[in-house]
Structures are given as C-alpha cells and as structure tokens.
N, C-alpha and C positions, 0 to 999 in steps of 0.2 A: 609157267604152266598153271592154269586155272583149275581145269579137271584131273587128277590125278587117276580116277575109279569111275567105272561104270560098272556095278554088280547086278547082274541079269538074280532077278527074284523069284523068277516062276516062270515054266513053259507048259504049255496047253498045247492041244489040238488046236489047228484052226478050223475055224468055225464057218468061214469060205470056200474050203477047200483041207479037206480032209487028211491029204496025204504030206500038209505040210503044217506048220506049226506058228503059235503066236506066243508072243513072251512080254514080261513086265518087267523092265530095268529101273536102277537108280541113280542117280548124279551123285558126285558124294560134296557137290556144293551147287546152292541157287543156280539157275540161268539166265533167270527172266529179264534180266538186264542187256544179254547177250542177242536174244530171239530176233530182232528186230535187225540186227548186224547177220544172224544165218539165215533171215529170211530173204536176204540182198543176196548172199551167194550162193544158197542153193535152190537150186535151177529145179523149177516148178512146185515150188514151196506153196503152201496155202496155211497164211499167219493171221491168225485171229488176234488182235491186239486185248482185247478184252476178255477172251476166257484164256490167253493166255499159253495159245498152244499154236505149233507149226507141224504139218502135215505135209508130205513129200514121199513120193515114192523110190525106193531103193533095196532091190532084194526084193523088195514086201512093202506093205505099206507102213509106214513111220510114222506117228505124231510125237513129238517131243513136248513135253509140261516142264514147268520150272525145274521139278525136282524128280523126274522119272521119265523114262519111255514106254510108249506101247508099241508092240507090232504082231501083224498078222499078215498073213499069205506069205513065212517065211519056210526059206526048202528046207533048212536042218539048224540045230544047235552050231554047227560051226559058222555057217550065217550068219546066225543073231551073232557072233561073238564077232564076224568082222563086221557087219555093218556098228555096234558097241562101239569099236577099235576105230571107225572112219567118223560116226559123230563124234569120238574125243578127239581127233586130230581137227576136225570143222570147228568145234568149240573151242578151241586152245587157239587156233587160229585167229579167227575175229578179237578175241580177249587179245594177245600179241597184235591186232592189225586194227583196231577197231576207230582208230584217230586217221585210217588210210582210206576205213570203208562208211559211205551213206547208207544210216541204217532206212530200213524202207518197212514201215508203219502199217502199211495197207496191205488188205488182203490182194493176193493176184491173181488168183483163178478160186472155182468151184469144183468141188467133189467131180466126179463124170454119174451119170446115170447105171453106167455098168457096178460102180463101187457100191452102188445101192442096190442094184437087183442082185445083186452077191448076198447080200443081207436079208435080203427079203427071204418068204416061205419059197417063192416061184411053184404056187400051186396055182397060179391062172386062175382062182377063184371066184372073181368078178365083182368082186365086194365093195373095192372100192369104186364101182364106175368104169372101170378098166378093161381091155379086154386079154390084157397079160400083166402081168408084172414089171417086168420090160419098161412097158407105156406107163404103165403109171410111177415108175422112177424116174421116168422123164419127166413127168408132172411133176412129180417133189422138187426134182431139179431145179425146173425153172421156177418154182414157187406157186403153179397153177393150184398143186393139191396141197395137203399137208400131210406128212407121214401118218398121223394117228386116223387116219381112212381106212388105213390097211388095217382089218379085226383082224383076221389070220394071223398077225405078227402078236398080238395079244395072248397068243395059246401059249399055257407052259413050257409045251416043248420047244416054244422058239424064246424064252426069256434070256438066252444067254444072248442071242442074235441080234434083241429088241433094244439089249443095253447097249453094244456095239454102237448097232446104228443108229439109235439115238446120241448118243455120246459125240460121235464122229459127225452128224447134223448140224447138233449144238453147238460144238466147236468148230463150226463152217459157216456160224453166223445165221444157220438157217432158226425156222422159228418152229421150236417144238416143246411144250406146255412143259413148268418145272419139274409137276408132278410125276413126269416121266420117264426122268434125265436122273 
C-alpha cells in the first residue's frame, strides 16, 4: 500500500455553485511518480505533465498535485470523504500495478467552456468583445482570447473565483501571465 492517508484540510463553499462544497486534501506521501500511470486509467483525465497536476471529473471536479487534492462542485462532506477513499484505492492501485500499466504522458482533453463560464462573473458585460460570457469561454477555450480580457474577473469580489480559474487554466496548459497565477 503506497497511500496509507488522505486528510481532507479544509471545506469551503463552492464558488460554482453555492449549495455544494469544495475541499483541500492531503496525500501523506509524493505522487508525482504515480500521475502519469492515473492518468492512463482514469477516464477523461486532463494531465499536465509539467505543472504537475491531473484533473478529472468525479462527484465534482478533482485535480490532484503531487502532494494534495482540490475539489469543487462537491454535494456534501460525505462526498469528499468517498471520492478521498476511491483516489487511495486508484493510487494504491497503479503503485501495485504500474509494471502492467502504459503510463500516458500527454494531456488528453481540455477544460470544456462550461467549466469556465462557471468561473466567470456571467454579468454579459461586454468587456471583453463578447457578447456573453458563454462566448467568450469559448474563446479562452480554443485560445482565440486570453482570460485576462475579462476586467470583471478583476473586481475584488470575484478574487476567490479569479484564483480558481486561473489556477485550473494554468494547469490545463493554457497560457495565462505568472503574475496572475
């Protein structure tokens, strides 16, 4: 057994969606050697080999780092503690199976546009050129725009939102200025 611990550290509101919750767990050893082997078996993973992080939805959405998890758009504390309970059984797994399985290095999909207009203010403000929010997630998406178009996302009241979806860009390989991140 590799992972013995996964200590959930902090639950928050989400920031998505109001009525449910996001949390910051810990590994209680490395994984970054592992990422690359869970990025082959679970299904619709999006693995950043260079910042180091896998993203996948389950319950909510999941990104895993070496040595902690984030997630958000989760329905309750009992949630976070089985999706906790089904990454240490995924991790234990590959570490016991990892001479069986092709670890798989490359990202395989991108964020969706919806995961982004989640984040966004969705005040259709027009700021960036856009004439919703919506459309111009879809522009981030495919790289036409850059997220730092949207001022809106710049107002205090959305900084919890800005770090998110910055964070989540960045580790999606997209291209969004250090000083933001």
């Amino acid at each position: 057994m590799y992972i013995k611990e996964i200590k959930i550290l902090k639950i928050l509101p989400c920031l998505a969606d109001p009525k449910k919750i996001r949390f910051h767990a810990e590994f209680d050893k490395d994984i970054s050697e592992l990422m690359p082997y869970l990025n082959r078996i679970i299904e619709g993973a999006v693995y950043n080999n260079q910042g180091k992080s896998l993203t996948f939805k389950k319950d909510g959405l999941i990104t895993l780092y070496p040595t902690e998890i984030s997630a958000g758009q989760v329905e309750d504390l009992q949630t976070a503690n089985k999706i906790c309970s089904w990454i240490k059984e995924k991790v234990n797994f590959v570490y016991e199976n990892k001479d069986k399985i092709e670890p798989l290095y490359e990202r395989r999909g991108k964020i969706s546009a919806l995961e982004i207009y989640k984040l966004l203010p969705q005040t259709n403000c027009r700021k960036c050129g856009e004439v919703t929010c919506l459309a111009f997630a879809c522009k981030v998406i495919s790289e036409e725009k850059n997220i730092v178009l949207c001022q809106t996302i710049f107002e205090v009241k959305y900084e919890e939102k800005r770090k998110m979806l910055f964070k989540i860009l960045k580790d999606n390989g997209y291209n969004v200025p250090a000083v933001f991140v």
